[in-house]
PDB file of N, CA, C and O in Angstrom, chain B, residues numbered from 101:
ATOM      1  N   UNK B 101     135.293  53.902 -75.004  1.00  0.00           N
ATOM      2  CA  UNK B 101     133.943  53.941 -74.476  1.00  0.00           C
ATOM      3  C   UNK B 101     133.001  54.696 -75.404  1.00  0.00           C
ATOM      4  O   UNK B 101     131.802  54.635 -75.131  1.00  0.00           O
ATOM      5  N   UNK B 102     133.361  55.353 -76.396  1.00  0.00           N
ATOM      6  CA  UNK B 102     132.533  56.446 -77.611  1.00  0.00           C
ATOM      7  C   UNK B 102     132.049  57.400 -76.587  1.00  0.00           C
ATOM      8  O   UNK B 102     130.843  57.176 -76.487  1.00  0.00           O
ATOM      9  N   UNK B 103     132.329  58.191 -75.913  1.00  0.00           N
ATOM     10  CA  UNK B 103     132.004  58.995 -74.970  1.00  0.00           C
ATOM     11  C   UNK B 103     132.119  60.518 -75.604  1.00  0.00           C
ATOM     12  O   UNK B 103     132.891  60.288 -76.535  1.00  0.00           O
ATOM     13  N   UNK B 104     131.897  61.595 -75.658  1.00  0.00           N
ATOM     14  CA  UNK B 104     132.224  62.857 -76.199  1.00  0.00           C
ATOM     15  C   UNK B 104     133.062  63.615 -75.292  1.00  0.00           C
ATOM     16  O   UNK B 104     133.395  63.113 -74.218  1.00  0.00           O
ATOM     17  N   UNK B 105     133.429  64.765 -75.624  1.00  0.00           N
ATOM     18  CA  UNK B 105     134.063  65.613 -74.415  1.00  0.00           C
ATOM     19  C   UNK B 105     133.411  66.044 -73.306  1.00  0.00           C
ATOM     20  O   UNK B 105     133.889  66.192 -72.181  1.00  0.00           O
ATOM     21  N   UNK B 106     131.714  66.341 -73.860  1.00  0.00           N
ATOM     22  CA  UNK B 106     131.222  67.301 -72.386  1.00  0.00           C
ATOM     23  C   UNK B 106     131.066  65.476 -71.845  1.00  0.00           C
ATOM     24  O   UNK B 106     132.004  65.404 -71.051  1.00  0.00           O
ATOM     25  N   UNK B 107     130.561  64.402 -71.864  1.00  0.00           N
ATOM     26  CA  UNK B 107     130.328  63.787 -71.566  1.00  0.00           C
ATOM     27  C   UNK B 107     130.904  62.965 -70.614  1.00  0.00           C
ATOM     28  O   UNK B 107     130.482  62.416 -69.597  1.00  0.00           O
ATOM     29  N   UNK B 108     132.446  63.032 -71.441  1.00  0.00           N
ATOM     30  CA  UNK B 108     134.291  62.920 -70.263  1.00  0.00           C
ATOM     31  C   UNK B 108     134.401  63.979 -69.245  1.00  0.00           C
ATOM     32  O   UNK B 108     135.108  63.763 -68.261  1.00  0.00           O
ATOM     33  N   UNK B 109     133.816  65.037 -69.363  1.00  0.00           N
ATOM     34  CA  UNK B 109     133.898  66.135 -68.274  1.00  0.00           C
ATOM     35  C   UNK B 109     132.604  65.578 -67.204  1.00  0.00           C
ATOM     36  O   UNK B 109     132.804  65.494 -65.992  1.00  0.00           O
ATOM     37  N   UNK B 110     131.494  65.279 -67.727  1.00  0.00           N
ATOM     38  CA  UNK B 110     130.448  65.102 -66.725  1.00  0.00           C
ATOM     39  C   UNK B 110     130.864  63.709 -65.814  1.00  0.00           C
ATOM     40  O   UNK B 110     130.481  63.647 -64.646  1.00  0.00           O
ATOM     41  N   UNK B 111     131.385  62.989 -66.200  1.00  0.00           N
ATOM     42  CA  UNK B 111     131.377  61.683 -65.553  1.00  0.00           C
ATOM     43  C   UNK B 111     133.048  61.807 -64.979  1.00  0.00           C
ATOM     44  O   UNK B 111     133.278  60.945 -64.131  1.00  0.00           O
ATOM     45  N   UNK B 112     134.152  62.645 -65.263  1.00  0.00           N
ATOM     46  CA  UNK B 112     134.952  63.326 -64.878  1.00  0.00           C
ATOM     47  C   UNK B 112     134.802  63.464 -62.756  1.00  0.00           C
ATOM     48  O   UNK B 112     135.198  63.049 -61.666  1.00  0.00           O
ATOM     49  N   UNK B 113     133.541  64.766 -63.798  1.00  0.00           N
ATOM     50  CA  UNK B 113     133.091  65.688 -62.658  1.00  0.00           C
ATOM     51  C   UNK B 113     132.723  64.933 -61.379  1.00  0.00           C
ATOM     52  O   UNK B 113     133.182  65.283 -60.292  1.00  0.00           O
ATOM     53  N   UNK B 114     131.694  63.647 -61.548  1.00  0.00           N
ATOM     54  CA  UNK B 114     130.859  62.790 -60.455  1.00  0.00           C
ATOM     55  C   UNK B 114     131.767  61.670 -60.151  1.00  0.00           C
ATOM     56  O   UNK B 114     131.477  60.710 -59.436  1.00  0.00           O
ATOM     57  N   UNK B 115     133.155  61.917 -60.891  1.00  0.00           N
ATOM     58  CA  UNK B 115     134.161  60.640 -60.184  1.00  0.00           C
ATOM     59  C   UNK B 115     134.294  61.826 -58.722  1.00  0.00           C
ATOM     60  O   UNK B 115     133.729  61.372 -57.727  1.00  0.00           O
ATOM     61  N   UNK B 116     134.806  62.918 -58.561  1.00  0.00           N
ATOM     62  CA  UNK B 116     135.640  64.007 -58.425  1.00  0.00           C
ATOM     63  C   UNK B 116     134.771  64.377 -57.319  1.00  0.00           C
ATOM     64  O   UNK B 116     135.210  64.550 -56.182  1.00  0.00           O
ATOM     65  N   UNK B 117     133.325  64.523 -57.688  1.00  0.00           N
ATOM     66  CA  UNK B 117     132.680  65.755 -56.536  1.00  0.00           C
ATOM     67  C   UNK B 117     131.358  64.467 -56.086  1.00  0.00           C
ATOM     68  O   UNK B 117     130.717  64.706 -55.063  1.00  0.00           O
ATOM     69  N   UNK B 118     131.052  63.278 -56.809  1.00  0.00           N
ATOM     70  CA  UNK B 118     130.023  62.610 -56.839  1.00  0.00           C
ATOM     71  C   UNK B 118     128.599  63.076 -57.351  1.00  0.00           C
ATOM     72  O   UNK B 118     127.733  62.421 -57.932  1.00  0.00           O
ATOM     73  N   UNK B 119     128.610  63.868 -57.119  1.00  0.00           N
ATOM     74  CA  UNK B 119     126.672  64.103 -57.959  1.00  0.00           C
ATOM     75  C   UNK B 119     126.707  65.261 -59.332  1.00  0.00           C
ATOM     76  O   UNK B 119     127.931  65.394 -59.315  1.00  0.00           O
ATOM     77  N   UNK B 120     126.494  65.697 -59.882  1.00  0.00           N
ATOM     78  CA  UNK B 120     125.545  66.270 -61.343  1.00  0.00           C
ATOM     79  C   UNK B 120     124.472  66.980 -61.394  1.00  0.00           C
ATOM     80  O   UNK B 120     123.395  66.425 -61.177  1.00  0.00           O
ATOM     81  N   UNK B 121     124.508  67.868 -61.585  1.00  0.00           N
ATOM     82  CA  UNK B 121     123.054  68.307 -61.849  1.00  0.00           C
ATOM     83  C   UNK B 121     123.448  69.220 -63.412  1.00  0.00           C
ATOM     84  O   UNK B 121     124.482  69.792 -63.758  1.00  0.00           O
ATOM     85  N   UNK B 122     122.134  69.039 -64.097  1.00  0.00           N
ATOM     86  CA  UNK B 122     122.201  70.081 -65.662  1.00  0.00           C
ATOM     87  C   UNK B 122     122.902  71.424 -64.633  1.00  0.00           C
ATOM     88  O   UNK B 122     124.104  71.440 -64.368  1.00  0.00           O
ATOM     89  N   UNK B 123     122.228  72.170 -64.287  1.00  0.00           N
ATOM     90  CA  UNK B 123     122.885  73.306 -64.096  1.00  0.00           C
ATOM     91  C   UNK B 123     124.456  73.293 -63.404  1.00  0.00           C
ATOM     92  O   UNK B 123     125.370  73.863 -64.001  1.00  0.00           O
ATOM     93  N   UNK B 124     124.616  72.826 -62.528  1.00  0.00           N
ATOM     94  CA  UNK B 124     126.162  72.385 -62.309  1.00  0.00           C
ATOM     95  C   UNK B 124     126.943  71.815 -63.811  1.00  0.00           C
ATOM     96  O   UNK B 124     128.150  71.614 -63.671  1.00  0.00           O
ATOM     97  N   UNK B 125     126.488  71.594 -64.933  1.00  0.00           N
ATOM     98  CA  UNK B 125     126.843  70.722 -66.266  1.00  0.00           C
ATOM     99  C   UNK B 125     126.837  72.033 -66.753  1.00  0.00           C
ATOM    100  O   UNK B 125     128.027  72.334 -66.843  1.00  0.00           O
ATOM    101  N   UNK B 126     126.061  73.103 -67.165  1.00  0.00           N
ATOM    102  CA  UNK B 126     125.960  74.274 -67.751  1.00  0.00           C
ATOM    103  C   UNK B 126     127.219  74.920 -67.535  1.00  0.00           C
ATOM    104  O   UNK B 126     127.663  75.608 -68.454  1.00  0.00           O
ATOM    105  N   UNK B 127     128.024  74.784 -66.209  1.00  0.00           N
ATOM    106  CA  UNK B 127     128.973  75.919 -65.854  1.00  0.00           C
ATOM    107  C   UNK B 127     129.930  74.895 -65.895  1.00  0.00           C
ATOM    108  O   UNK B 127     130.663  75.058 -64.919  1.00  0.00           O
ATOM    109  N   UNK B 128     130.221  74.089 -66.435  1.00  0.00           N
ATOM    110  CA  UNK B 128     131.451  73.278 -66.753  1.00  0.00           C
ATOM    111  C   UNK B 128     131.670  73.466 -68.467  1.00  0.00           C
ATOM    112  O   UNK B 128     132.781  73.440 -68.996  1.00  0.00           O
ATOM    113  N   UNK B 129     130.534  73.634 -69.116  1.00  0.00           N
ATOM    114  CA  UNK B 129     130.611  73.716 -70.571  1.00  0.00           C
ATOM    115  C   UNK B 129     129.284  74.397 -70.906  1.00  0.00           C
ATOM    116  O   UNK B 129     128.246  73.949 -71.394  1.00  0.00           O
ATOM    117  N   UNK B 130     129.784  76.128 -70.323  1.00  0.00           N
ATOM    118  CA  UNK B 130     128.888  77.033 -70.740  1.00  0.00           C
ATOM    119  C   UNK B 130     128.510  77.489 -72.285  1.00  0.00           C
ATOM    120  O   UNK B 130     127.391  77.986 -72.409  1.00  0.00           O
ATOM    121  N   UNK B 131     129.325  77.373 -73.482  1.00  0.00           N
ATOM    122  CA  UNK B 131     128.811  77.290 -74.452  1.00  0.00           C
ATOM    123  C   UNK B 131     128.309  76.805 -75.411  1.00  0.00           C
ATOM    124  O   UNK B 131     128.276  77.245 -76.560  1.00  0.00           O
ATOM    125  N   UNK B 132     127.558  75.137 -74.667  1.00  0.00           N
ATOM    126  CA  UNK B 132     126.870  74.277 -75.465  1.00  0.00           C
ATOM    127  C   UNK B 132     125.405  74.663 -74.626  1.00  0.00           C
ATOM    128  O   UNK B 132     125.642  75.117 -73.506  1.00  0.00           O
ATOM    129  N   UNK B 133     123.636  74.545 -75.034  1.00  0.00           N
ATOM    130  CA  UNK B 133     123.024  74.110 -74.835  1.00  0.00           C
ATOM    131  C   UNK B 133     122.211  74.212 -74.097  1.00  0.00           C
ATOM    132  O   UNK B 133     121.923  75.298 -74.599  1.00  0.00           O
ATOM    133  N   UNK B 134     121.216  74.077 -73.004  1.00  0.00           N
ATOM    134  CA  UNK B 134     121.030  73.447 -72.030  1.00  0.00           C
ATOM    135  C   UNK B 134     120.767  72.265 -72.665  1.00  0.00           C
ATOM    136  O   UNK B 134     121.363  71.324 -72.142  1.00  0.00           O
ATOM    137  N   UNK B 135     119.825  71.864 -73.972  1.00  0.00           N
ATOM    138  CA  UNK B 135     118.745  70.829 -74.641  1.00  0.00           C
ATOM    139  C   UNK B 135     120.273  69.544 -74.909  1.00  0.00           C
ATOM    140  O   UNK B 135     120.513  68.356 -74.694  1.00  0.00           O
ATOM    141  N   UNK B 136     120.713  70.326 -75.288  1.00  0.00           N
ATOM    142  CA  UNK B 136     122.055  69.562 -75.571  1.00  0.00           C
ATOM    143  C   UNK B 136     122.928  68.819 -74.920  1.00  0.00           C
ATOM    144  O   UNK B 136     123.472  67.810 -75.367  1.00  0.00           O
ATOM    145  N   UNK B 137     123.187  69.627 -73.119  1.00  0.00           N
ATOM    146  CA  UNK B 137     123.386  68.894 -72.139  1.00  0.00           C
ATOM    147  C   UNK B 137     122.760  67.713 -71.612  1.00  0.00           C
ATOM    148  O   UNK B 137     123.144  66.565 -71.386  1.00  0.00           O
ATOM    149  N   UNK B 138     121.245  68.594 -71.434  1.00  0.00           N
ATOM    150  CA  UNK B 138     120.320  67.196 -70.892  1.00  0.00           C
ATOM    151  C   UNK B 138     120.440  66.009 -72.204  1.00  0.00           C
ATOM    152  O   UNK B 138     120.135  65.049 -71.497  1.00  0.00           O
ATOM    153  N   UNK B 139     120.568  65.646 -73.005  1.00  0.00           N
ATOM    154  CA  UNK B 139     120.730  64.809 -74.179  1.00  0.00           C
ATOM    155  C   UNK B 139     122.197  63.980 -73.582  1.00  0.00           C
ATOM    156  O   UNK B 139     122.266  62.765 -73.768  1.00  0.00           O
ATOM    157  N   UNK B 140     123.098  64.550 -73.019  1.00  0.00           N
ATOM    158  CA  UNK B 140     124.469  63.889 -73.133  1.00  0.00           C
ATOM    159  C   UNK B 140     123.834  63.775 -71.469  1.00  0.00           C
ATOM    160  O   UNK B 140     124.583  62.897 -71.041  1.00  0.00           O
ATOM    161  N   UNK B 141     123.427  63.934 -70.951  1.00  0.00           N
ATOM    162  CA  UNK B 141     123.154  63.257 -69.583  1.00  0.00           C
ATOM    163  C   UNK B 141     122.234  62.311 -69.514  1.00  0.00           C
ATOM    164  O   UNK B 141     122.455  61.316 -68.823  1.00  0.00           O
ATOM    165  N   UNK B 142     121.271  62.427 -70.084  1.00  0.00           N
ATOM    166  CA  UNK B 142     120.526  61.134 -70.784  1.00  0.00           C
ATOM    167  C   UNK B 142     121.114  59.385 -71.303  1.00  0.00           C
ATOM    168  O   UNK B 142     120.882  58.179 -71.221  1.00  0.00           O
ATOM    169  N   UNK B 143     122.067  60.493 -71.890  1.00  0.00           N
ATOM    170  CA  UNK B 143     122.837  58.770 -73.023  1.00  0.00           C
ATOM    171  C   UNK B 143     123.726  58.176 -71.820  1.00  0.00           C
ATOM    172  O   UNK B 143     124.091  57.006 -71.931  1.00  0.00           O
ATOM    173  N   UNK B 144     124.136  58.985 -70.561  1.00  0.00           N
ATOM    174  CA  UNK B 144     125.005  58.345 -69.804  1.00  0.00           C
ATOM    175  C   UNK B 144     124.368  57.724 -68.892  1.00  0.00           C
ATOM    176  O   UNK B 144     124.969  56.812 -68.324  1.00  0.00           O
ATOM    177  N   UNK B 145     122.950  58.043 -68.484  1.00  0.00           N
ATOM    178  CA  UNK B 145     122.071  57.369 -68.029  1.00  0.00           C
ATOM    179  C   UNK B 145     121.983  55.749 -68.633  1.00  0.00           C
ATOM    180  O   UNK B 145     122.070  54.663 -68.060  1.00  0.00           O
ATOM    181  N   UNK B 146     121.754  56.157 -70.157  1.00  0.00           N
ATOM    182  CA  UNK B 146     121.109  55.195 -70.729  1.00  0.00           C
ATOM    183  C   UNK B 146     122.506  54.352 -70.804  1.00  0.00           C
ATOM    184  O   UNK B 146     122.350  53.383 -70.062  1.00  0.00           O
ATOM    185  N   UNK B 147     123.772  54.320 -71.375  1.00  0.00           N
ATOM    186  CA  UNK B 147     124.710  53.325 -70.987  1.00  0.00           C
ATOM    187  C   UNK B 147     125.321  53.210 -69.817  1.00  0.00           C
ATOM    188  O   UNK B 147     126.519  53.047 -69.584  1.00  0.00           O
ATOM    189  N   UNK B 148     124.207  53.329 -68.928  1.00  0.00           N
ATOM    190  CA  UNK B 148     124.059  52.879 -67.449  1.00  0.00           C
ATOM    191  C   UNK B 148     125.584  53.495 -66.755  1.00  0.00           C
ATOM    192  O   UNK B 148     126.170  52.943 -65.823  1.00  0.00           O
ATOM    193  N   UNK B 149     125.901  54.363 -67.233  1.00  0.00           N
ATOM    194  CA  UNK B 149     126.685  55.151 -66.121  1.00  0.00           C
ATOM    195  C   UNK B 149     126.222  56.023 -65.469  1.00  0.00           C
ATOM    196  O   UNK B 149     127.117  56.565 -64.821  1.00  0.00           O
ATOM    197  N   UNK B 150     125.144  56.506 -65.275  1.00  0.00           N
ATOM    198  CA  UNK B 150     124.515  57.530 -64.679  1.00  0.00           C
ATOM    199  C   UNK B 150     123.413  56.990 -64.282  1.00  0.00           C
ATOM    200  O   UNK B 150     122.671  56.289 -64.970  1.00  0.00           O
ATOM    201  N   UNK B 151     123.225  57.384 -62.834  1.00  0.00           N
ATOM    202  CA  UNK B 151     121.749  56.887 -62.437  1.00  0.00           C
ATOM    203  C   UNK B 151     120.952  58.310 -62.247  1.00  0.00           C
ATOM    204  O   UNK B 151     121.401  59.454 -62.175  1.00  0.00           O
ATOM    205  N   UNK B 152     119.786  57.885 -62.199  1.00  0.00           N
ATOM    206  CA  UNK B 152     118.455  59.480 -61.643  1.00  0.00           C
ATOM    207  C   UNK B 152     118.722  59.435 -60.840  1.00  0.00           C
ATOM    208  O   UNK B 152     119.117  58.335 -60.452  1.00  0.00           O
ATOM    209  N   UNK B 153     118.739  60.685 -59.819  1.00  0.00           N
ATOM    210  CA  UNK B 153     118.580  61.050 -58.482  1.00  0.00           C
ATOM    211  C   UNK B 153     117.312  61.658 -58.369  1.00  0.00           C
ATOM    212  O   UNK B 153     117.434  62.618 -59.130  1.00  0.00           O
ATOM    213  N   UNK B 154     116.171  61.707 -57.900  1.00  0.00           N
ATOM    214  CA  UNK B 154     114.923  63.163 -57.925  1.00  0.00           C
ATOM    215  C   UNK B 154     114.413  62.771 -59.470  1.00  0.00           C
ATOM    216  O   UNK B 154     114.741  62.069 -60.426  1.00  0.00           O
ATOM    217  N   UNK B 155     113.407  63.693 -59.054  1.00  0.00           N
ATOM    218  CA  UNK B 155     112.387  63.989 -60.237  1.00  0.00           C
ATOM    219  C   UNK B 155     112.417  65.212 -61.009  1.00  0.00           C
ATOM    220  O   UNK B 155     111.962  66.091 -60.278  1.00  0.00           O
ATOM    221  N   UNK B 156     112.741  65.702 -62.163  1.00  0.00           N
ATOM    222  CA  UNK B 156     112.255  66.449 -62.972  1.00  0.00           C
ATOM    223  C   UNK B 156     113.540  67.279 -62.676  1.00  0.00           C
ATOM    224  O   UNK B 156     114.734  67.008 -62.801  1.00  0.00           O
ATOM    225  N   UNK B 157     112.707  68.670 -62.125  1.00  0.00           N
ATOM    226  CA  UNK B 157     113.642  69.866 -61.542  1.00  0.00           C
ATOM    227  C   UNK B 157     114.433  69.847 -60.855  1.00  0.00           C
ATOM    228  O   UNK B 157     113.917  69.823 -59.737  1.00  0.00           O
ATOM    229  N   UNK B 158     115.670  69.840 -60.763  1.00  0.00           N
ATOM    230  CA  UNK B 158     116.055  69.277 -59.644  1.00  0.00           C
ATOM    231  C   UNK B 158     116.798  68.315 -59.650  1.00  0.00           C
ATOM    232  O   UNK B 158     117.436  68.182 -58.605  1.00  0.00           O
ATOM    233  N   UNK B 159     116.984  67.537 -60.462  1.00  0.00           N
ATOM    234  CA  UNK B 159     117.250  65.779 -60.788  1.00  0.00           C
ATOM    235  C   UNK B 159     119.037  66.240 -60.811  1.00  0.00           C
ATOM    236  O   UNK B 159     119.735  67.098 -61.351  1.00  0.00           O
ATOM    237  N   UNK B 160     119.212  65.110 -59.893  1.00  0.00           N
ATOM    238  CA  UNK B 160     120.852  64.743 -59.707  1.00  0.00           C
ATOM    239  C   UNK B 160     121.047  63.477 -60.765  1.00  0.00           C
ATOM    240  O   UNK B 160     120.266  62.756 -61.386  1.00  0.00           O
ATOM    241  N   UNK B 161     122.286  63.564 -60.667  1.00  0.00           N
ATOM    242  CA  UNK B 161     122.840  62.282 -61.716  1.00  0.00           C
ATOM    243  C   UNK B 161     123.943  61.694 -60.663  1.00  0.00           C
ATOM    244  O   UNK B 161     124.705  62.503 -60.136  1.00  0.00           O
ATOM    245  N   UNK B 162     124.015  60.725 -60.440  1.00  0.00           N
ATOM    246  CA  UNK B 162     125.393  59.957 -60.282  1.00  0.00           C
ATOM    247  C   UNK B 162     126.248  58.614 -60.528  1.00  0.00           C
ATOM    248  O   UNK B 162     125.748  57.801 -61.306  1.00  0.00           O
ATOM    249  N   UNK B 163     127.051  58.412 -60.148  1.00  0.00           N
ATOM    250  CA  UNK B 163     127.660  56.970 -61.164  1.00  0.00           C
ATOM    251  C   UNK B 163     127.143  55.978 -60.360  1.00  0.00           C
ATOM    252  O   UNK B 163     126.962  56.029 -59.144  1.00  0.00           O
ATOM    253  N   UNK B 164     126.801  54.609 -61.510  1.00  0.00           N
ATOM    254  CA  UNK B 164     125.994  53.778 -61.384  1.00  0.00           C
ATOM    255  C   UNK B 164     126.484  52.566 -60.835  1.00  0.00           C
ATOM    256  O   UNK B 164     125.721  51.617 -60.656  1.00  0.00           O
TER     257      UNK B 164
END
């Protein structure tokens, strides 16, 4: 799938618990980022495994 590690952990995570949020993503792989997270939650968006939940602040992710 070309997927990365935090990226196998995030979509991991929303098989497991169902939803995402950056800060719930922060404490799974506290020493990358925040800019960096939101980027790998983005691309999973964008190869349509991740949908938006909410707007902005706040914004959930889950599988698509």
């Amino acid at each position: 799938m070309g997927l990365n590690e935090r990226q196998i952990k995030a979509v991991g995570h929303v098989k497991e618990k169902g939803i995402i949020s950056l800060s719930l993503f922060k404490t799974l792989v506290p020493e990358v980022s925040d800019k960096t997270l939101y980027r790998d939650l983005q691309r999973l968006v964008k190869r349509e495994l991740f949908k938006k939940v909410g707007e902005k602040k706040g914004r959930k992710y889950k599988l698509l």
